[in-house]
C-alpha positions as MATLAB code, in Angstrom:
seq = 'XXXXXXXXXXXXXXXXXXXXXXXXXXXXXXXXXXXXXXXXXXXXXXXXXXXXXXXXXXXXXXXXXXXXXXXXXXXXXXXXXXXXXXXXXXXXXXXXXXXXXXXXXXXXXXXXXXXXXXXXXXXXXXXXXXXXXXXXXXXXXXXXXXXXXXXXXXXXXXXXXXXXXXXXXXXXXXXXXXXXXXXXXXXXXXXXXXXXXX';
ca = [
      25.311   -5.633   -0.721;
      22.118   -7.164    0.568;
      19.916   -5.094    2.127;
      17.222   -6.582    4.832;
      14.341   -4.874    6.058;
      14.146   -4.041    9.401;
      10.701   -3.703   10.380;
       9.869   -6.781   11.533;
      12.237  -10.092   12.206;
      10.017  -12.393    9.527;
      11.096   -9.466    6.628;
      12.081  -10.941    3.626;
      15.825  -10.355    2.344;
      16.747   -8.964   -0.669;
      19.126   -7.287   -2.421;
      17.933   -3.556   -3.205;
      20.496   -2.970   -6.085;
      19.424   -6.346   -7.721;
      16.132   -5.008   -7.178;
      16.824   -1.718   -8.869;
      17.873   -3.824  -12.052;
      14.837   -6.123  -12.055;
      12.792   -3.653  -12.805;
      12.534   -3.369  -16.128;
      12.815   -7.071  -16.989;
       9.915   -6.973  -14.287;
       7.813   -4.262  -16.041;
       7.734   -2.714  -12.809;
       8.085    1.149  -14.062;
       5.116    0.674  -16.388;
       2.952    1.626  -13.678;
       4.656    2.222  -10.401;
       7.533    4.497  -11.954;
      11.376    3.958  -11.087;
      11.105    6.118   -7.827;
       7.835    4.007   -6.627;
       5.752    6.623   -6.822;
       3.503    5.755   -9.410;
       3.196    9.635  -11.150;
       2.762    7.997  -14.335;
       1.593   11.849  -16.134;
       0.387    9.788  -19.092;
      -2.422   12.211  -20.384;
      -4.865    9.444  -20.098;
      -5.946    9.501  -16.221;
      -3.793    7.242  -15.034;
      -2.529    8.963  -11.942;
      -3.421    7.695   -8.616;
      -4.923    3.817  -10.698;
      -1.835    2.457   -9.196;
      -0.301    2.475   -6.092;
       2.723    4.336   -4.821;
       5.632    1.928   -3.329;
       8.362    3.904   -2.296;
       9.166    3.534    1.140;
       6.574    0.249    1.495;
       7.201   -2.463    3.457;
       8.775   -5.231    1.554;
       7.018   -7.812    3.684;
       3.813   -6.204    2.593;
       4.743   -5.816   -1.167;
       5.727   -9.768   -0.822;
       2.435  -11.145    0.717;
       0.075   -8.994   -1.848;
       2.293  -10.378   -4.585;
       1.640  -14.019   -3.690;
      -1.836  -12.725   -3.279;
      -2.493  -12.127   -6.461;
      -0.185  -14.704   -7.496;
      -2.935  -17.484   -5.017;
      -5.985  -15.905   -6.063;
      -6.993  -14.515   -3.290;
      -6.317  -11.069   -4.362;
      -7.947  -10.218   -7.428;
      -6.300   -7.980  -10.084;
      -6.017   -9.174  -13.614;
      -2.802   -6.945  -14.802;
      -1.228   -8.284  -11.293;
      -1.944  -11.505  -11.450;
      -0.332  -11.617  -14.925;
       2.502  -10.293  -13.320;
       3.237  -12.585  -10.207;
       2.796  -15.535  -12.385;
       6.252  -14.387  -14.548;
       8.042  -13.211  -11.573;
       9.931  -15.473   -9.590;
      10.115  -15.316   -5.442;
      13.879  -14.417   -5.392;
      12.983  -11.464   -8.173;
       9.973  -10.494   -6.089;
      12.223  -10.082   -3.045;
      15.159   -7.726   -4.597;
      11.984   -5.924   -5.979;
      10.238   -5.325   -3.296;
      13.403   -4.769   -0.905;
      14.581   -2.113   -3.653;
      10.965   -0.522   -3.399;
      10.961   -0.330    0.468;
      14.518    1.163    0.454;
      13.245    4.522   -1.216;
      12.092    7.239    0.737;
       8.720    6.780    2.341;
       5.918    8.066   -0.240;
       4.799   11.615    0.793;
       1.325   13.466    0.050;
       1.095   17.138   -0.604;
       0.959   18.493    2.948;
      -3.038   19.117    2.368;
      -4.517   17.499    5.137;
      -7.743   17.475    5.075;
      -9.430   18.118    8.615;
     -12.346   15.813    8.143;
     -10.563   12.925    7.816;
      -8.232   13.401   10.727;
      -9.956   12.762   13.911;
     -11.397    9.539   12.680;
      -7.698    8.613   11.247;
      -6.073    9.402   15.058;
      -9.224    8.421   17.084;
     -11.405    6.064   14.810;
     -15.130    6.380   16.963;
     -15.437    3.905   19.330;
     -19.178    3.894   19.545;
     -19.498    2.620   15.756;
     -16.612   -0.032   16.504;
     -14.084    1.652   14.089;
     -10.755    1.775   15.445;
      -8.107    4.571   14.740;
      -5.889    4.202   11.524;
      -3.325    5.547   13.607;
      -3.064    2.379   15.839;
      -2.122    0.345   12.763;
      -0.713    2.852   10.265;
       1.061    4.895   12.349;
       0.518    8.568   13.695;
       1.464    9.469    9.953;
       0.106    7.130    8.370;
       3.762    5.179    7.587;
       2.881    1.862    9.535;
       4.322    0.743   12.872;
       7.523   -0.962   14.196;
       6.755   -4.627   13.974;
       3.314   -3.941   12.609;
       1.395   -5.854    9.474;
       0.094   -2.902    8.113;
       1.480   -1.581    5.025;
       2.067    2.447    4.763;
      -0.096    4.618    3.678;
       0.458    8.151    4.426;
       1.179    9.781    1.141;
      -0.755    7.330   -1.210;
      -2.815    8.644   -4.332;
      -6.191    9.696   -2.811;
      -7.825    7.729   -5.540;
      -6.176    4.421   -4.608;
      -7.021    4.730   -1.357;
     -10.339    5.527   -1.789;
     -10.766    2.012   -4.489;
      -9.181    0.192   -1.757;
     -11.859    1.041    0.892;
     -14.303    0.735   -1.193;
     -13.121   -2.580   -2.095;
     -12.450   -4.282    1.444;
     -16.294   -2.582    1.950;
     -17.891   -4.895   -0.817;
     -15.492   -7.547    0.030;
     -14.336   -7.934   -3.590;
     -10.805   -7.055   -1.554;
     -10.741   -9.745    1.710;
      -6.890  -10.150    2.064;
      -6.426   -8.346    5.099;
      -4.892  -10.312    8.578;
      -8.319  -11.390   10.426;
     -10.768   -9.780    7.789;
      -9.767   -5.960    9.371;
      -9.941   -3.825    6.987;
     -13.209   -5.449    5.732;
     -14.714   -4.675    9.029;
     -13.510   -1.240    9.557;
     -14.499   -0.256    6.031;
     -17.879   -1.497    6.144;
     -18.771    0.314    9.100;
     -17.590    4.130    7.010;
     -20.199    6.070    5.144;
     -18.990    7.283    1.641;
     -18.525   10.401    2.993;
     -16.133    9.486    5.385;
     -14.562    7.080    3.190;
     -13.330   10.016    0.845;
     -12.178   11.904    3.691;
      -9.702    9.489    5.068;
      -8.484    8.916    1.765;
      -8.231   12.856    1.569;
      -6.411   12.999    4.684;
      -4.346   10.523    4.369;
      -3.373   11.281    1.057;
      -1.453   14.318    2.414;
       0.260   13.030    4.984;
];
């Protein structure tokens, strides 16, 4: 049975079983576990280096994978892997992925990242997360952004970080590099705090 996202009417189609038995062949579970949600307990500090994708978008999953695959996002473990992977592997993958239950953080929100994740501050130009992500953080009906409520707190924070520097630059319009450069580091690890726990 083939099983289409819904989010948005360009969403790639896949089949999420198919996906399910890609994985391996893939190498998927190597770092983003079967369930997507990348709690690879490996004794060597691994948890939270990669990023959780139950419950992503497949859309988004596809465009970071031909990312990597382009160049223009840089990653040299992923762009290994999107240059053995074929597109109609990619999409069962990534439709499997988004078919599991949306990743969820540990309930511990912290409070110092919230208002600027619902409200963003308008007289430093930073817009709420909310109005892309979602109230919690699990993106928006016909929305580009990917979810992120419930993400390791430590790939969250790399990721701002990154799109601060600009060694990440992949986002629709060059977003995320302006929001991010506009956070201190300080509030940079409470977002990625707070929105770890949603």
């Amino acid at each position: 049975m083939t099983a289409a996202v819904a989010s948005t009417a360009a969403a790639p189609l896949g089949d999420a079983a198919a996906g399910k038995a890609r994985l391996d062949e893939a190498r998927c579970p190597e770092c983003h576990g079967d369930d997507g949600n990348a709690d690879n307990g490996d004794g060597v500090g691994n948890i939270g280096k990669f990023p959780k994708l139950a419950g992503q978008r497949a859309d988004y999953i596809v465009k970071q994978f031909r990312n990597f695959r382009s160049g223009e996002r840089q990653n040299e473990t992923m762009t290994a892997m999107a240059a053995s992977i074929g597109d109609d592997q990619l999409l069962d993958i990534a439709v499997y992925f988004s078919s599991l239950p949306h990743m969820g953080g540990d309930g511990a929100k912290a409070a110092a990242g919230r208002r600027l994740f619902a409200e963003g501050s308008a007289e430093r130009g930073i817009p709420p997360c909310a109005g892309c992500h979602g109230p919690a953080g699990k993106s928006i009906q016909d929305g580009s952004a990917p979810v992120i409520g419930g993400q390791h707190k430590r790939y969250l924070k790399k990721q701002l970080v990154e799109w601060r520097v600009g060694e990440r630059a992949n986002s629709p319009g060059g977003v995320m590099n302006g929001v991010a450069r506009r956070l201190t580091d300080e509030e940079i690890e409470a977002l990625a705090d707070y929105v770890s726990g949603l």
